[in-house]
TIKOLVEX-72053 format. One line per field, with one value per residue: residue number from 0; residue in one letter; x, y, z of N, C-alpha, C in turn. Coordinates in steps of 0.1 Angstrom, whole numbers, padded with zeros to 4 digits, always signed. Layout:
n: [NUM; ...]
res: [a; ...]
nxx: [X; ...]
nyy: [Y; ...]
nzz: [Z; ...]
caxx: [X; ...]
cayy: [Y; ...]
cazz: [Z; ...]
cxx: [X; ...]
cyy: [Y; ...]
czz: [Z; ...]
This chain:
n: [0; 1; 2; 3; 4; 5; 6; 7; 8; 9; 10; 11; 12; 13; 14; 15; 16; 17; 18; 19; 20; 21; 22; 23; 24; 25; 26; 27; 28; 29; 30; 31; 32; 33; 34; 35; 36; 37; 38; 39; 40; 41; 42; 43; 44; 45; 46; 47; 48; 49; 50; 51; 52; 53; 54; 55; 56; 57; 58; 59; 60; 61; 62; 63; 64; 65; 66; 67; 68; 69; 70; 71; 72; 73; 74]
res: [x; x; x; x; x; x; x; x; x; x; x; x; x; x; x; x; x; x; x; x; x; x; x; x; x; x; x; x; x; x; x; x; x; x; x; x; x; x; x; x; x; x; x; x; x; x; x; x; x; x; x; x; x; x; x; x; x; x; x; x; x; x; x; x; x; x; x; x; x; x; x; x; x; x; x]
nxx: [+1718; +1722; +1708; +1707; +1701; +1686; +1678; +1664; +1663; +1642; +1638; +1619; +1582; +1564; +1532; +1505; +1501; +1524; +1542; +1538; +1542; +1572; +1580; +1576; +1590; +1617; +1611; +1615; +1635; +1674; +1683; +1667; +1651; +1627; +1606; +1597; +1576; +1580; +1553; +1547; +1565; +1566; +1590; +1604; +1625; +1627; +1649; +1656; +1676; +1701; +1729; +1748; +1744; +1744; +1747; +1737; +1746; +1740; +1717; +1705; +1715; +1697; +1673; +1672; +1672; +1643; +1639; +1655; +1660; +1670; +1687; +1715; +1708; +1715; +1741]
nyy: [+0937; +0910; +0891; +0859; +0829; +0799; +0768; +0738; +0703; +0683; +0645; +0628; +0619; +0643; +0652; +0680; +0685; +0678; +0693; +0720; +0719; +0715; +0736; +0756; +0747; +0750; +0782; +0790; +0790; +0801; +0824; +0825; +0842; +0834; +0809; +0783; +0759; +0751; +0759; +0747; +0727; +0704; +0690; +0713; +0736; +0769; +0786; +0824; +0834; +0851; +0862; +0869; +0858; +0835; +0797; +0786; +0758; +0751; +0755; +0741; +0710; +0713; +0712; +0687; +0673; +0665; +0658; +0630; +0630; +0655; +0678; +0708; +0723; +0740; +0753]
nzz: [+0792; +0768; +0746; +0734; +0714; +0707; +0690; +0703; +0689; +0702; +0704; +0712; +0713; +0721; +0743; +0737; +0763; +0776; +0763; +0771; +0793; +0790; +0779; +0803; +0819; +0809; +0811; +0834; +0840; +0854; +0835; +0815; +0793; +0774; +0758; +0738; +0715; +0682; +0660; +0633; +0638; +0659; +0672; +0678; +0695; +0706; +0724; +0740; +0758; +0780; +0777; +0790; +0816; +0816; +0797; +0763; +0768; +0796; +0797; +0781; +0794; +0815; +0800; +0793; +0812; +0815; +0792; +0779; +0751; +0737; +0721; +0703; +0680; +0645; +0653]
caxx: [+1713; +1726; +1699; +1713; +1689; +1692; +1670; +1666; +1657; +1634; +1637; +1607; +1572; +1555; +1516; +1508; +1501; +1540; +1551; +1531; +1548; +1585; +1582; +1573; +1602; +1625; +1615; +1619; +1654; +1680; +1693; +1662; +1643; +1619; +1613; +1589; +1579; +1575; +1536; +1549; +1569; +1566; +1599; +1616; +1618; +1636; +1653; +1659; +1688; +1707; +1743; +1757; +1742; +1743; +1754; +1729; +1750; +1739; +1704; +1706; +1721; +1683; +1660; +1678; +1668; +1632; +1638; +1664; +1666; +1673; +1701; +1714; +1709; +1723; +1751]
cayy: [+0923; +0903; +0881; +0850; +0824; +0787; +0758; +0722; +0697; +0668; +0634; +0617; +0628; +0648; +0655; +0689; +0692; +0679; +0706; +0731; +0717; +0716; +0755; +0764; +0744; +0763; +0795; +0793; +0784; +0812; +0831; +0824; +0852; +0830; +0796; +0781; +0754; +0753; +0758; +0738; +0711; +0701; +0684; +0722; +0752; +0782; +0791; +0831; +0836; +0865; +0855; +0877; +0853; +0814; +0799; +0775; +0744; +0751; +0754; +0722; +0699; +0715; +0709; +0669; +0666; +0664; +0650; +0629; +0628; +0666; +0680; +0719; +0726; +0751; +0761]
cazz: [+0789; +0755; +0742; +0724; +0713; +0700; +0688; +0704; +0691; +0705; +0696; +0722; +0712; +0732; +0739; +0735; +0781; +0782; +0756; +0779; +0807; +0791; +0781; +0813; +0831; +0807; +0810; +0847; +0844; +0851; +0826; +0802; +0791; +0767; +0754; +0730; +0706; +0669; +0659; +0627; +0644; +0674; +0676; +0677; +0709; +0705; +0741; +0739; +0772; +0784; +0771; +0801; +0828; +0814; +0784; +0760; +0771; +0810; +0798; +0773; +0804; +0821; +0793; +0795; +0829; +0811; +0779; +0772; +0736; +0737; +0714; +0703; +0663; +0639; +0659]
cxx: [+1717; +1718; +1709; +1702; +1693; +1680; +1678; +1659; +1655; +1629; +1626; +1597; +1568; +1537; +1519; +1509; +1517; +1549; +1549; +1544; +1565; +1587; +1580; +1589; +1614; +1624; +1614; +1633; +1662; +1683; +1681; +1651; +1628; +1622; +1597; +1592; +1571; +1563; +1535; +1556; +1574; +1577; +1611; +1609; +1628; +1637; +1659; +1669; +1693; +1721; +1751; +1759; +1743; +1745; +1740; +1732; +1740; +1724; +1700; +1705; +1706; +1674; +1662; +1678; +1653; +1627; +1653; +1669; +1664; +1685; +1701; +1713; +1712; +1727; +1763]
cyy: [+0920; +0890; +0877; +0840; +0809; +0778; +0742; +0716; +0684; +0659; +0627; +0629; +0627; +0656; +0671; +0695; +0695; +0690; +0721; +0732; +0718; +0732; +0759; +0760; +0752; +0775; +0801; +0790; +0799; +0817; +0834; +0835; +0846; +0814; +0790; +0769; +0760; +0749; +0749; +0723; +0714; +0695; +0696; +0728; +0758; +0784; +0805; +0833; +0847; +0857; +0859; +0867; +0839; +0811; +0785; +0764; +0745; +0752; +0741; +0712; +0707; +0711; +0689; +0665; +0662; +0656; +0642; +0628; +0643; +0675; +0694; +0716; +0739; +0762; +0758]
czz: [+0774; +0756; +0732; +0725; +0703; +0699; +0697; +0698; +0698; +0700; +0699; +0713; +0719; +0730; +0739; +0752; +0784; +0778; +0764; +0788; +0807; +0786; +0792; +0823; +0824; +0812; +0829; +0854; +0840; +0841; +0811; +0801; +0783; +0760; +0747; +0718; +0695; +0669; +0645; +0630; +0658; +0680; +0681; +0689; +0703; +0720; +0738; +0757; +0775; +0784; +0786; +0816; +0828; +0800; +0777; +0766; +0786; +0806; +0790; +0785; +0813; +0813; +0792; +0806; +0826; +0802; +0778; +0761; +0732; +0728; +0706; +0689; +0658; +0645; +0650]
C-alpha cells in the first residue's frame, strides 16, 4: 500500500453534523484509507488514499457529489 494524501478545500459552510456526515462519506469511498477536517478551519479535510488503488482526482469528483464548491489545494 502507498499512502498519498491531499487537502480540499470547501467553499459552502458547513454545520459541524454535515462535516460529520462529509467525513464519513469519504472515508467509505474506495481507495481511502482516512479523511478529516481541520480542528482550526473548517473549510479544510485532509483525504489520506492508497495511490496504488485510486487517484485524488477520482476521490475529488466524489467529495463534489456532496459539496459543490469543493476544490484540490497545494498540489
Amino acid at each position: 500500500m502507498h499512502i498519498s494524501d491531499f487537502m480540499v478545500h470547501i467553499h459552502e459552510a458547513l454545520s459541524p453534523e454535515q462535516q460529520c456526515q462529509l467525513e464519513d462519506f469519504v472515508r467509505q469511498q474506495p481507495c481511502v484509507v482516512g479523511a478529516g477536517m481541520s480542528a482550526r478551519n473548517s473549510h479544510l479535510m485532509t483525504v489520506a488514499y492508497d495511490s496504488e488503488c485510486g487517484t485524488a482526482h477520482s476521490i475529488l469528483t466524489r467529495v463534489r457529489e456532496k459539496v459543490t464548491g469543493a476544490e484540490m489545494i497545494g498540489l
